[in-house]
Structure formats: structure tokens, C-alpha cells
N, C-alpha and C positions, 0 to 999 in steps of 0.2 A: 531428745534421746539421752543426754546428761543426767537427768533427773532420775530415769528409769536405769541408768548404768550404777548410779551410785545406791537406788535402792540395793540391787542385785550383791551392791558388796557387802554391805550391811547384813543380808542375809547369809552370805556366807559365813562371815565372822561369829553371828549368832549360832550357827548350826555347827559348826566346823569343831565338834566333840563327838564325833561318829567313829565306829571299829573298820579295822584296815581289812577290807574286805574285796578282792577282785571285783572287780564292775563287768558284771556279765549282763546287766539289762539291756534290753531293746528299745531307744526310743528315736531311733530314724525313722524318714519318711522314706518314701520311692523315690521320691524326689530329690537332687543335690542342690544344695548351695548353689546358688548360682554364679556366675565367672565374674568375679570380682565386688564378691559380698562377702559379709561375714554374720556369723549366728554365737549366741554368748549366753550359758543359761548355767543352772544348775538344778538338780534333783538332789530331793531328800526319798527314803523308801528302807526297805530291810533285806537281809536275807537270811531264810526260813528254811535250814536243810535238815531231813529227816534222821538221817546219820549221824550224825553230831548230836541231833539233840537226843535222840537216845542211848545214846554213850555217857551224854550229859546227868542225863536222869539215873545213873550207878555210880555217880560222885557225887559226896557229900564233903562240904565247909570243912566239917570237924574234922571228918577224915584226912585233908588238904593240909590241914593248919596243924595237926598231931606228926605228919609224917615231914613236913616242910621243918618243925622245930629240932628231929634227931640229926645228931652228927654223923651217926650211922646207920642205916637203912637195911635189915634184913630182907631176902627177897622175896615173897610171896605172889599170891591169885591178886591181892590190893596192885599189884603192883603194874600187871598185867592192865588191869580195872585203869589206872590213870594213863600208861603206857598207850591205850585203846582212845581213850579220851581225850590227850595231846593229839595224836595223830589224825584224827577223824575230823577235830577244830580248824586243823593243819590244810586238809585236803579238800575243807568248805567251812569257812566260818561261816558262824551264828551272828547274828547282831544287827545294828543299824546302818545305813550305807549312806554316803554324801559324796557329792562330786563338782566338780564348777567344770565347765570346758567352753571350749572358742573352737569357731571351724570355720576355714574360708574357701571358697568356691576358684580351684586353680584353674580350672577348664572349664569348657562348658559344659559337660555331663562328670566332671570327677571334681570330688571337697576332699579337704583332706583333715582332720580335726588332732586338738590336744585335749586329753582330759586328767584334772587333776583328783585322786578318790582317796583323800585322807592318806597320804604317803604312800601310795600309789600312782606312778605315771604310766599313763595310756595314751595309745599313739593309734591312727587308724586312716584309711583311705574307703570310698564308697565310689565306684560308677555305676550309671544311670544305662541300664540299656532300653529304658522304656520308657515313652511317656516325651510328652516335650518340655526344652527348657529355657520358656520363658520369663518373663516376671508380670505381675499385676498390672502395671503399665503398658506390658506390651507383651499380652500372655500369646502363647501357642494352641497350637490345636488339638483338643483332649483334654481327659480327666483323669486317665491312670496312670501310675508311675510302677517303675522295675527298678531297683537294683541292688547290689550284690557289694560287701564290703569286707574286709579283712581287719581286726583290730589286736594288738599285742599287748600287753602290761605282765609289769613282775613284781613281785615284793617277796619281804622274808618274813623272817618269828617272829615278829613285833607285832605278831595275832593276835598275841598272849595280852597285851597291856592292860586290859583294861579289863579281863577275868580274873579269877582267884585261882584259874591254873596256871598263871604265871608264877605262885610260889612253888610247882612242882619241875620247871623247868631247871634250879640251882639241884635239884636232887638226881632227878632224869638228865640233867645236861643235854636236853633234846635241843635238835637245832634244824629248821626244815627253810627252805625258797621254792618258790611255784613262777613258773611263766606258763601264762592262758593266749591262745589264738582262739579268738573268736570270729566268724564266719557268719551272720546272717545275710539271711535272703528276703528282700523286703519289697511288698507291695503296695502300694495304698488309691487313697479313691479322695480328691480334693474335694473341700468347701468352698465352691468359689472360684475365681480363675486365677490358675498359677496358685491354690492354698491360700488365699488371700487370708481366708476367714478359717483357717486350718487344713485337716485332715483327719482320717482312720487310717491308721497300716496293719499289715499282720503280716505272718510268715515265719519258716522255718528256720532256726540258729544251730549251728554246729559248732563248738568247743573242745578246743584241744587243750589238757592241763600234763606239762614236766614239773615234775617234782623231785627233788633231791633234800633227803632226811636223814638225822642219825641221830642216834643215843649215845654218851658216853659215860653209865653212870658212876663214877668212881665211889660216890656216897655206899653204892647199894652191893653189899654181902652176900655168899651162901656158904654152906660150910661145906668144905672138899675133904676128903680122909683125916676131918678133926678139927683141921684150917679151915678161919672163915677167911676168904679171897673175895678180891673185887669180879662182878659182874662183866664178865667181856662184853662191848660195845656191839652196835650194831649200824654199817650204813649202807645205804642203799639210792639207786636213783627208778622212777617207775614213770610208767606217764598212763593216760587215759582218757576215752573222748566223753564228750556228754553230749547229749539230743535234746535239743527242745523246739519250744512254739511260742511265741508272743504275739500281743497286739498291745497297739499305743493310739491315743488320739492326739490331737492338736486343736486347740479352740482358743481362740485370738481374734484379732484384727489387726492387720497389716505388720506391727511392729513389735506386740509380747504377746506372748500367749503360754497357755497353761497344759503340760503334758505329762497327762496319766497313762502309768504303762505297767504292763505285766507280766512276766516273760515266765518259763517252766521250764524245767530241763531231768530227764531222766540220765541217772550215770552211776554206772558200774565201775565204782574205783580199784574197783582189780585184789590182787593178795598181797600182804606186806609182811615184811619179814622182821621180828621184835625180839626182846630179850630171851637168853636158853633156849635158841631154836622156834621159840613158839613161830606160828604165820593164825593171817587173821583176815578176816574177806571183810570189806565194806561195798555198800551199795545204797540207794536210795534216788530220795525228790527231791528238790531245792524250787521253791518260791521265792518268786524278789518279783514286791511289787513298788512302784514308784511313783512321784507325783515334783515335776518341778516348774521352773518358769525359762522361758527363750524370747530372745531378742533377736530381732532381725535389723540390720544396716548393714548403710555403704551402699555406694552410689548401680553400682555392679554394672552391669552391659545390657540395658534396657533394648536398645535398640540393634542391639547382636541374632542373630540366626533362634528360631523359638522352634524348629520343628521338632 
């Protein structure tokens, strides 16, 4: 197990140039950890949200870099255009996603996990109402699993780093943080006794996103009876749920195995309120699909209760 622990880190360190994106995929089983195991992996994958990227697609470089170099900023419809484009990145980033996490089996049907997602920390609990919970050793009776989990993480504007609207952030002085409750509900159908040899899951996710944002742009101008005046700021807090579906596999043998997942979520981010009164509806899809590796050890409670 040494060998395959040190590969796992090595991969991370490789990969670990990913955008700070909440970790909304799905890739539990029905099944928990078992009572006094532990599971260790990481996923690489993206996420692909419709709203953003067409907010994305009415921002241009030059445009970026022309407005990003004045000292003073008149305010216009451009302005709205990037104002639109902060925020929609804000409330689902674009980009590529990475994670490493560890989870260990507290009870016999409850795990409880850490996940680390590119300066984002994720915390989360799953119990098992379904299915037995034994091990390969000394499996129980059945092949289907149930259960139901709760998962929290937060981050803030550090969205920005690694796009070229992070030079519109010193102009906009935008500044936003999100906390996600994610809620799936998962079933799955083993390979094998007790997963030996993996799994398939699916099932329904529910997400909850608070977000707290604001504009302060002192840069940006309009002329009042003659006077050009700075732009009064804007802040606000909102929040909004999202609906999805995912399925995941698992394909291994006893100790690593490889897990491709795909999760979908429809969401209504509601109306926001932007510079001179404007307000602004977003809505859309978001795809995140994923592929990483898991380890399973520790000695656990082979010969504990398996119904």
C-alpha cells in the first residue's frame, strides 16, 4: 500500500494547477466506509457552466487590457458587459477542477470525509440506510446500497487568478465568497461482494449556494450637473438552490480503483442588483465531469455486524 500511497502524491503535485472552483461532483457510492477504514484518492475533471460562459463570450482581451490600463474609467453599457461577467464567474466558475480527500468509516453505516479542492476546504458526513455493511472478508447480504449525505465548503474571489478578469477586479473593486451545501442522495449496485471489484451509483443532488458580493468602483465616473462623481457601490447578499443528477462508477480490485463521474445540475441564480440601479437575471446548466483514483485500507471491523 506504500507504493500506491506515494504514487497518489506525486499525482497530486503534478495536477495541483487547477481553478478554485466549489466541488459540487458526485462520486460516493451507497455504500460507507466501513468502521474503521479509511479511503484516500483524488479526482481530476472540469466545470462547464452555461452562464458564465456566455457572459464570457461579450468579453474581449483588448477590451480587458484597454480599460484595466485607465486611471479613470467612464461609465458605460462596457461596463455593465464586464460588471455581468465578474459576477456570473462568481456564482459558477468555468475551468478545470482538482481535489485530493481522505474519508474514514466512524460507525458502521456513517464516514465522515475531508476534501481538499485547490484552496477550497470541504467537509462532509454520509449515512447508509441501505444495503449491508460488511467487508470482502466477511461480506453481508445483498448488493444494493442507500444513502444520503450532507457536504459544506466556502471560498472567496481568488476565482479570478487565473483569468484575465482578474485585471478588471482593481477597476470594479468587486469582491464576492459563496458557501455550498450539497445534499446527494445515492444508490448504487456492487461488483462483487461488499464492491470488492467496484460499483455503479446514481441519484439525485440537491445544492444550496449563499453568496455575498459587492462593487466598490472608485475608478469609475459619470457626470452629474457637469461634475464627473464616483459611481456609488453596490452590496448585496443572495442565495439559490440548484437540482441535479449524477452517476459514478468504480472499477478496481480490492485496494485502487478508477472513478469516472458526472454529475448535472440545473439553477436559477435568481436577480442581482449592479451598478446605477441596473438588476440582472442569470440562470442556466453546469457539467462537471470527472475521473480520479481511490485507495482503500486499514484494517476496519471485518468481523463486526454485516447486515
Amino acid at each position: 500500500m506504500q507504493k500506491h500511497f506515494y504514487l497518489y502524491v506525486v499525482a497530486i503535485l503534478a495536477v495541483a494547477v487547477s481553478s478554485c472552483t466549489a466541488p459540487r461532483s458526485v462520486i460516493h457510492s451507497g455504500k460507507v466506509t466501513p468502521k474503521g477504514q479509511f479511503k484516500a484518492g483524488f479526482n481530476v475533471g472540469g466545470n462547464i457552466a452555461s452562464e458564465p460562459i456566455s457572459q464570457l463570450g461579450d468579453v474581449t482581451k483588448a477590451a480587458v487590457d484597454a480599460v484595466a490600463k485607465e486611471g479613470e474609467v467612464e461609465y458605460s453599457e462596457q461596463i455593465d458587459v464586464f460588471s455581468k461577467a465578474l459576477m456570473s464567474y462568481a456564482l459558477d466558475p468555468v475551468g478545470t477542477t482538482f481535489d485530493f480527500y481522505l474519508r474514514y468509516g466512524v460507525a458502521e453505516r456513517v464516514d465522515v470525509g475531508y476534501k481538499y479542492a485547490t484552496g477550497v476546504h470541504v467537509f462532509d458526513a454520509m449515512y447508509q440506510f441501505m444495503g449491508p455493511t460488511g467487508t470482502p472478508q466477511n461480506p453481508g447480504v445483498g448488493d444494493w446500497y442507500g444513502s444520503i449525505g450532507m457536504q459544506y465548503s466556502g471560498q472567496s474571489s481568488g476565482l479570478f487568478d487565473k483569468l484575465y478578469l482578474d485585471k478588471l477586479i482593481p477597476v470594479l473593486e468587486f469582491s464576492a465568497t459563496r458557501r455550498d451545501i450539497v445534499v446527494p442522495l445515492v444508490f448504487s449496485k456492487s461488483f462483487g461482494p461488499e464492491e470488492e471489484m467496484g460499483n455503479i451509483s446514481f441519484g439525485p443532488v440537491y445544492n444550496h449556494t449563499f453568496i455575498k458580493y459587492g462593487f466598490e468602483p472608485s475608478r469609475i465616473v459619470k457626470n452629474a450637473a457637469g461634475e464627473r462623481v464616483p459611481v456609488e457601490g453596490v452590496f448585496a447578499k443572495k442565495n439559490f438552490p440548484s437540482f441535479g443528477f449524477f452517476v459514478n462508477g468504480k472499477i478496481g480490485f480490492k485496494y485502487v480503483y478508477i472513478l469516472p463521474s458526472l454529475t448535472m445540475y440545473y439553477q436559477d441564480y435568481g436577480t442581482y442588483d449592479f451598478l446605477e440601479g441596473k438588476q440582472f437575471e442569470f440562470s442556466g446548466v453546469t457539467i462537471i465531469p470527472s475521473i480520479g483514483l481511490q485507495a482503500n485500507f486499514g484494517g476496519g471491523r471485518a468481523g463486526g455486524r454485516t447486515r
